[in-house]
C-alpha positions as CSV (number, residue, x, y, z in Angstrom):
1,X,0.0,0.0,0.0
2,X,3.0,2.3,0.9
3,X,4.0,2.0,-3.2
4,X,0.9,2.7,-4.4
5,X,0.5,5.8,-2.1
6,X,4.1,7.2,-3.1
7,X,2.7,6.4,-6.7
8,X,0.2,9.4,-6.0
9,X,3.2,11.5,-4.3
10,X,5.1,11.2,-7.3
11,X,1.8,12.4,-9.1
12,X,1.8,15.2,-6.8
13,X,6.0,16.0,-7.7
14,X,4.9,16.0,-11.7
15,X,2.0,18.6,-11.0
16,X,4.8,20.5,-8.7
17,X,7.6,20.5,-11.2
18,X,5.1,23.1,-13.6
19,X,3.7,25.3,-10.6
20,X,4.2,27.0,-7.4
21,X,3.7,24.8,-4.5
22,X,-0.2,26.3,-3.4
23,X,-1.3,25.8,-7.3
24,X,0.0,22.1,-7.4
25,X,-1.4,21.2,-4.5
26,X,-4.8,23.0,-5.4
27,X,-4.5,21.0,-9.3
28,X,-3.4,18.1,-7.1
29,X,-7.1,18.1,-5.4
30,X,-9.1,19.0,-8.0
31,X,-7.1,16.4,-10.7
32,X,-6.4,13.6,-8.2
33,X,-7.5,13.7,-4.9
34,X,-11.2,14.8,-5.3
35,X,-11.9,12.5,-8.0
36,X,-9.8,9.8,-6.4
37,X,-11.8,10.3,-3.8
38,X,-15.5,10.4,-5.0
39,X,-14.7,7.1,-7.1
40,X,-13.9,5.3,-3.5
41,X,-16.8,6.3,-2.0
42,X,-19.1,5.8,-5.2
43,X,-17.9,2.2,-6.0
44,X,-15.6,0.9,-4.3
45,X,-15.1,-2.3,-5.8
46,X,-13.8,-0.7,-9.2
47,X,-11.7,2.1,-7.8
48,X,-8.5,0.1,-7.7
49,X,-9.2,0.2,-11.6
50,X,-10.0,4.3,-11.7
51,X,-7.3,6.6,-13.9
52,X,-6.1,8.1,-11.0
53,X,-5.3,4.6,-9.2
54,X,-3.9,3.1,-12.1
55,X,-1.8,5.8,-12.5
56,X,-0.2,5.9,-9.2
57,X,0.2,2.5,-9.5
58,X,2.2,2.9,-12.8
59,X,4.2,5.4,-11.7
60,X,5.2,2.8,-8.8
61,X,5.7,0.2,-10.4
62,X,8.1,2.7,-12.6
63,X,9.8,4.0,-9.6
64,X,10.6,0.8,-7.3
65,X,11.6,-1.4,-10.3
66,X,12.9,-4.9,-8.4
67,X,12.3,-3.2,-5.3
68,X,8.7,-3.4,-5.8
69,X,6.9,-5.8,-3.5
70,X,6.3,-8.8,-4.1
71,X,2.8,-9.6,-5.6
72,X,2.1,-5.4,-5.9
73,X,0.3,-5.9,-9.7
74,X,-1.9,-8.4,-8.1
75,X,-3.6,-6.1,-5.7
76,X,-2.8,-2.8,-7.7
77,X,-3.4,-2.7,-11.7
78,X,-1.5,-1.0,-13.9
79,X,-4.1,-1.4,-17.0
């Protein structure tokens, strides 16, 4: 879970590398975390399959490479 949640951090880092620190965080919430969000709480047994999940997960999978736990793709998709 600790991958997939630095998945959205490094989300977060690609918003912040194009804006000040107050305007990422406020795309970050409107882009990510809102929607993220909403689709948890509307239906939660599709959310691991939302965009904004799969793309966290991507970007995890991306970023830990063989340090990626063991079994990660099976609880977090990446399509």
């Amino acid at each position: 879970m600790l991958q997939h949640e630095y998945g959205h951090y490094l989300d977060f880092l690609s918003i912040l590398k194009k804006s000040s620190f107050v305007i990422a965080v406020i795309k970050y919430y409107i882009k990510i975390g809102l929607p993220s969000l909403f689709s948890a709480v509307k239906d939660k047994n599709n959310h691991k399959s939302f965009k904004t999940e799969i793309r966290a997960n991507k970007l995890a999978v991306k970023w830990f490479g063989k340090n990626l736990a063991s079994g990660f793709k099976d609880v977090y998709p990446v399509k």
